[in-house]
C-alpha positions as CSV (number, residue, x, y, z in Angstrom):
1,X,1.2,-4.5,61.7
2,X,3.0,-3.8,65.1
3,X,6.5,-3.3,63.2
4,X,4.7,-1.0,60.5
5,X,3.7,1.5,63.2
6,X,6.8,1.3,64.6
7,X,7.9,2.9,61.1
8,X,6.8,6.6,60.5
9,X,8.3,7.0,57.3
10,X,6.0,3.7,56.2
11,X,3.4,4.6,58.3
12,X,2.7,8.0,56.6
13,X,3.8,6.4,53.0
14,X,1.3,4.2,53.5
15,X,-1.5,6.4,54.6
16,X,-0.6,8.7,51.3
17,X,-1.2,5.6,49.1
18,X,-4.3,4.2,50.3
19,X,-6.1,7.7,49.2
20,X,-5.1,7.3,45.9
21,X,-6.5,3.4,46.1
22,X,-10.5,5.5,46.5
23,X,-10.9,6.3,43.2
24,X,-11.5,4.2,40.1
25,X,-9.3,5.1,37.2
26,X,-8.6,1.9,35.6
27,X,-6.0,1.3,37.4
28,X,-7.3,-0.6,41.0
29,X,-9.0,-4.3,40.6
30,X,-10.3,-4.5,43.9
31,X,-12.5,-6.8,44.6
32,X,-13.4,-8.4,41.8
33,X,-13.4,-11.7,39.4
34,X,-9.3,-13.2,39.1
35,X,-7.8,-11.4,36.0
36,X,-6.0,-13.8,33.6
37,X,-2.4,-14.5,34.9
38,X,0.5,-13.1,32.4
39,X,3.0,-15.7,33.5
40,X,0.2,-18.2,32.7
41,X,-0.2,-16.8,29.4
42,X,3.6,-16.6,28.7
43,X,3.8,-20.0,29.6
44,X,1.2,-21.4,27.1
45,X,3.1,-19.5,24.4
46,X,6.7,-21.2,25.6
47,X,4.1,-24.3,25.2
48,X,3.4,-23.6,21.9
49,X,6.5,-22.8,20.6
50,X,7.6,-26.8,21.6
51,X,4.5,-27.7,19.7
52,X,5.3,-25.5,16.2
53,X,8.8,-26.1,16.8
54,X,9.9,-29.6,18.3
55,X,13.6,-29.7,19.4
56,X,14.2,-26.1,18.7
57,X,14.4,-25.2,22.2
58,X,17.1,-27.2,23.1
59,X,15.1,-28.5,26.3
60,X,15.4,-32.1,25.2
61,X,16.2,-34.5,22.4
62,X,13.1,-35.5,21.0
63,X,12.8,-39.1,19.2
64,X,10.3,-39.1,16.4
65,X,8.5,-42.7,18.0
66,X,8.2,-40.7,21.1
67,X,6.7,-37.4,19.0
68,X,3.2,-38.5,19.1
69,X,3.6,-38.4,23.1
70,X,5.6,-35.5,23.7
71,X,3.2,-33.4,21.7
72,X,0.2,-34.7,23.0
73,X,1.3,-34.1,26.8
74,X,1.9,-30.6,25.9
75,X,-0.7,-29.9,24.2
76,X,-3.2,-31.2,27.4
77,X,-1.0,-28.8,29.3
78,X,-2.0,-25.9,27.1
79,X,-5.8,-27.1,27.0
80,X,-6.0,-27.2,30.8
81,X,-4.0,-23.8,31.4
82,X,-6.0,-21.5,28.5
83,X,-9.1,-22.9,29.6
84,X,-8.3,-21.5,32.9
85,X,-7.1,-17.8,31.2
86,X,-10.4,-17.6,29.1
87,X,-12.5,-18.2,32.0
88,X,-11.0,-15.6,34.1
89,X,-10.9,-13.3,30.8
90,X,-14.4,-14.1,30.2
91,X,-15.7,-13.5,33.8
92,X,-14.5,-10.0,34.2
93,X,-16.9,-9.1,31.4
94,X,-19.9,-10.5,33.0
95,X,-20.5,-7.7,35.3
96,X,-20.4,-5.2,32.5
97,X,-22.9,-7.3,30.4
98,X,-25.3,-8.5,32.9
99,X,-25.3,-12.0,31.9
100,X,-28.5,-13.9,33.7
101,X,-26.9,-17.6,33.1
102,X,-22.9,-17.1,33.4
103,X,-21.6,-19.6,30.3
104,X,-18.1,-18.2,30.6
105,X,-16.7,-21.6,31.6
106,X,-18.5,-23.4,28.4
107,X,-17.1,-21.0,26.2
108,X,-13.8,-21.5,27.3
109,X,-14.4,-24.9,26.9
110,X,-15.0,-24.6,23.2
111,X,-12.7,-21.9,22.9
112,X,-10.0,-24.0,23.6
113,X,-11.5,-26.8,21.5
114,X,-12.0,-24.6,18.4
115,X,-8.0,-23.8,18.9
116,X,-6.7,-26.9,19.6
117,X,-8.4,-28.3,16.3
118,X,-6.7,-25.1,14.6
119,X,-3.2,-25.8,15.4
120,X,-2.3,-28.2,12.9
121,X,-3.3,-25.4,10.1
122,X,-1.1,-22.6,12.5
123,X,1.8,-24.9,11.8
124,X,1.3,-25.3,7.9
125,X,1.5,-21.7,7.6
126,X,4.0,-21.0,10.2
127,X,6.6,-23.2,8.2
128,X,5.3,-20.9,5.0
129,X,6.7,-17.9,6.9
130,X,9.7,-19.6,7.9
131,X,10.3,-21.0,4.0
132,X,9.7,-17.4,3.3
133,X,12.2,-15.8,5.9
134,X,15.3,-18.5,4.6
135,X,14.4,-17.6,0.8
136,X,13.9,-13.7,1.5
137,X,17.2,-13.2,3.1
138,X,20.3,-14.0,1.4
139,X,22.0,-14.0,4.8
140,X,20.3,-17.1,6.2
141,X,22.0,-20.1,6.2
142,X,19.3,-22.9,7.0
143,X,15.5,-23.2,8.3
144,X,17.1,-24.0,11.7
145,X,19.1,-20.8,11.7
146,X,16.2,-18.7,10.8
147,X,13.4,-20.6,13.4
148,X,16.8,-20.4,16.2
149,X,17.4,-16.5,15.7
150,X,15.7,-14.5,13.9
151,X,13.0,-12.1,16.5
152,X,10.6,-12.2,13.3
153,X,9.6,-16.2,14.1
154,X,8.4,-15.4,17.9
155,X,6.6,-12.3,16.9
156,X,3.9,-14.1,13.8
157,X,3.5,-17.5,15.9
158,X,2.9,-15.2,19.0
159,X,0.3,-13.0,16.8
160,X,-1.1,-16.1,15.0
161,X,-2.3,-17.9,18.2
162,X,-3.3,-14.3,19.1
163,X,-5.3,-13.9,16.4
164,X,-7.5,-16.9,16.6
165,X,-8.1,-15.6,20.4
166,X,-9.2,-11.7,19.2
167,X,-11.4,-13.9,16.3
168,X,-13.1,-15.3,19.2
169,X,-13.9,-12.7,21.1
170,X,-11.9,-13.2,24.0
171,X,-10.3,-10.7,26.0
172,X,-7.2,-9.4,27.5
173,X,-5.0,-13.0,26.5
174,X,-4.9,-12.0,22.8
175,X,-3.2,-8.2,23.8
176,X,-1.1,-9.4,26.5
177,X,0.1,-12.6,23.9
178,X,1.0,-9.6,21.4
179,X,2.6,-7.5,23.9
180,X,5.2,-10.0,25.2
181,X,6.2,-10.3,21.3
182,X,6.4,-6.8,21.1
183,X,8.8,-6.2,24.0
184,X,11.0,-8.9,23.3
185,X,11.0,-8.4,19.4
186,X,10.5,-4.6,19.1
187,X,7.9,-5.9,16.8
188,X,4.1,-4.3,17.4
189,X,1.5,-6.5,15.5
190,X,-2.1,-6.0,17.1
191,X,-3.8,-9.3,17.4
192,X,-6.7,-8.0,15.0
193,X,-4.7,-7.6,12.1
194,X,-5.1,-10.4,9.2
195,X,-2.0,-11.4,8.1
196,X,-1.9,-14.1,5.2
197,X,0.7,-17.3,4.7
198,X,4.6,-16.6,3.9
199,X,4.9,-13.4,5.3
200,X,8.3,-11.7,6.4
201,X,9.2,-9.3,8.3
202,X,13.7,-8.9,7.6
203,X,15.6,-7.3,10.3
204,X,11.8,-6.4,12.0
205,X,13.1,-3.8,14.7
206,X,10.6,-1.5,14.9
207,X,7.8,-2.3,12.7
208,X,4.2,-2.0,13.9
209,X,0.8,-3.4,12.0
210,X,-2.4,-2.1,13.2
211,X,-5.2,-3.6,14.3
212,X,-7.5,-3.6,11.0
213,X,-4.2,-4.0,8.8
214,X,-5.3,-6.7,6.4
215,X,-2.0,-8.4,4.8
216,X,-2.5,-10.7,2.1
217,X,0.1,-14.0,0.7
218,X,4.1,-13.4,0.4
219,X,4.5,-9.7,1.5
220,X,7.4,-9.1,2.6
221,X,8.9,-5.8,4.7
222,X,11.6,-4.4,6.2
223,X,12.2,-2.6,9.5
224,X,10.9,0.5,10.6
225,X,8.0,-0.1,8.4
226,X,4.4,1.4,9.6
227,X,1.0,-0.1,8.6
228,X,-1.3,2.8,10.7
229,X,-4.4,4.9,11.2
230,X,-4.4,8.1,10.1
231,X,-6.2,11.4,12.7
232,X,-8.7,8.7,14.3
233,X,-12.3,10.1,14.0
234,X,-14.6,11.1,16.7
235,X,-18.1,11.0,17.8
236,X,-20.2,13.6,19.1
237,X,-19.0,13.4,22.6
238,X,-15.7,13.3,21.4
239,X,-14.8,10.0,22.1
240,X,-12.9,8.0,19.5
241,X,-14.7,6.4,17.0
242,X,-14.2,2.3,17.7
243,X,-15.1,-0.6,14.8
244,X,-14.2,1.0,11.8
245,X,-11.3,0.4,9.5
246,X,-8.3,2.5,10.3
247,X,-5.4,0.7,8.6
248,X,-4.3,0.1,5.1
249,X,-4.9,-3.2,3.0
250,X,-1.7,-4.6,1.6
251,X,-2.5,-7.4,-1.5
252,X,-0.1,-10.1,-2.9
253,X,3.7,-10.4,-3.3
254,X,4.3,-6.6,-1.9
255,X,7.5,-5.3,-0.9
256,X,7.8,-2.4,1.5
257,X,11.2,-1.2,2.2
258,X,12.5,0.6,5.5
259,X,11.1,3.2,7.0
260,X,8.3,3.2,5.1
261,X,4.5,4.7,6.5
262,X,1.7,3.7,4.9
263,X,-1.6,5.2,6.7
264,X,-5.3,4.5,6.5
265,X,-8.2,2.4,6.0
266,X,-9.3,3.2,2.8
267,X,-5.5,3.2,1.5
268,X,-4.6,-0.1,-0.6
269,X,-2.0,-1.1,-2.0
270,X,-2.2,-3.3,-5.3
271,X,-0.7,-6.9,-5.8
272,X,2.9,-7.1,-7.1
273,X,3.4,-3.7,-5.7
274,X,7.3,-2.4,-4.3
275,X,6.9,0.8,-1.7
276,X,10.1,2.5,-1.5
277,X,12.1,3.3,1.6
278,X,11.2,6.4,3.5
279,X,7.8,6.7,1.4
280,X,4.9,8.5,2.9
281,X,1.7,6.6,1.5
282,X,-2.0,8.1,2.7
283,X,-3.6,6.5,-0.9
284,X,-4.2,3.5,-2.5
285,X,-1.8,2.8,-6.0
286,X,-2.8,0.1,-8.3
287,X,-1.4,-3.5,-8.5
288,X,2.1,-3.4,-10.1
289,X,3.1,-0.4,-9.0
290,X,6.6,1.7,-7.6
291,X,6.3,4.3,-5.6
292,X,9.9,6.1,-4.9
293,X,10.9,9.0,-3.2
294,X,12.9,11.0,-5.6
295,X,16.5,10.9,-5.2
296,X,17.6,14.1,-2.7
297,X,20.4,16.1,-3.1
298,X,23.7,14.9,-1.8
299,X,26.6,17.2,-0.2
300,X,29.3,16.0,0.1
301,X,32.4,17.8,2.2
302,X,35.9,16.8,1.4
303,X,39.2,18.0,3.4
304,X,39.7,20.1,0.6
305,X,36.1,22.3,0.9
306,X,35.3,21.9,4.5
């Protein structure tokens, strides 16, 4: 402290900060129970990429006599980490609900538990959406290339681990899982949305899925594509309105091509159906349908009429 005061521009940058330290806007944990650690949490989903992906990250060569082993030691490593996460998650809550007997640490327990006997299912439809990226895009060359490269894979196992979190009620992990996707995918898929097996997202950049978006089996979209909420409603106070659906449904074997917004809870759109690029949706159409934008207008200036 002796070389601080010796500082006056520290000194009085110092004594500016700590008023703004005195008031609670969401912002200061002081005090109070250990948050969840995000470097924790982006380590159990490096963990879980070994697990859905053996040999895919180049760490090792892995033998299939030794597979049983090398899967099982990570998988102890996840158990003992996310049990850790949940129970930190878990405990800032308790405050707010007044528990009398704190069980945060048994329901991490069977948090983790209920996951770990999940995983195996994760996988089977993981290698859906993978079978479903290689056969959806003419480009890719193998499964390898696809699991290897494309930003699509991390973003659905990130949000399907996520998911099963957000099922379970458990806080912060399943946003802060999403969120790493999101900033290193430029894909935004809330944790609550219900996405079904062999989905595919081409090119992805810049697609977001809300957090009541319910996706059913092989839908397929392009990038730029938005699955949102239209105005959100308020209560009397003027607060928003939380719990209700705000996102679309999208059935069956849909395509929705670039750019395309489609908005609301109550807005579905039918099995089989193909949503144009560019289209502006805010209603439900029926199963088999197109909806197009019609064709705009062209100019086109040549040396000759510029």
């Amino acid at each position: 402290m002796s070389n601080l005061m010796n500082d006056p521009v520290i000194e009085e940058s110092l004594k500016e900060l700590i008023k703004t330290y005195t008031d609670d806007k969401g912002v200061n944990h002081l005090e109070g129970p250990t948050l969840p650690s995000r470097e924790n949490i982006y380590r159990v989903l490096d963990l879980f990429f070994e697990i859905f992906f053996p040999g895919f990250s180049g760490k090792i060569k892995i033998k299939k006599r030794h597979l049983r082993y090398y899967i099982g030691e990570i998988l102890l490593e996840i158990k003992e980490i996310l049990k850790e996460e949940i129970n930190r998650a878990l405990h800032f809550d308790c405050p707010l609900k007044k528990c009398d007997n704190c069980t945060c640490e048994r329901k991490a327990q069977k948090t983790v538990d209920t996951l770990m006997k999940k995983i195996p299912q994760i996988r089977e439809i993981l290698k859906s959406d993978v079978v479903a990226a290689y056969y959806g895009d003419p480009a890719a060359k193998s499964f390898e290339e696809v699991v290897l490269s494309y930003p699509f894979i991390e973003a659905i196992y990130t949000h399907r681990i996520a998911h099963e979190l957000y099922e379970m009620d458990i806080p912060f992990i399943p946003r802060v899982m999403s969120e790493r996707a999101h900033s290193r995918t430029g894909i935004d898929i809330h944790p609550g949305a219900k996405i079904g097996h062999s989905f595919f997202i081409d090119h992805a950049t810049g697609v977001v899925i809300g957090e009541t978006c319910k996706i059913g089996n092989n839908v397929k979209i392009y990038q730029g594509v938005t699955l949102g909420a239209l105005s959100f409603p308020k209560d009397e106070k003027g607060n928003l309105i939380k719990g209700i659906k705000r996102h679309p449904t999208i059935e069956d074997n849909v395509v929705i091509y670039a750019q395309a917004t489609i908005l609301g809870g109550e807005t579905i759109i039918g099995h089989d159906s193909v949503i144009g690029g560019n289209v502006w949706l805010t209603h439900s159409v029926p199963p088999y349908s197109k909806v197009l934008i019609a064709k705009p207008e062209l100019i086109v200036k040549t040396k000759k009429n510029l």
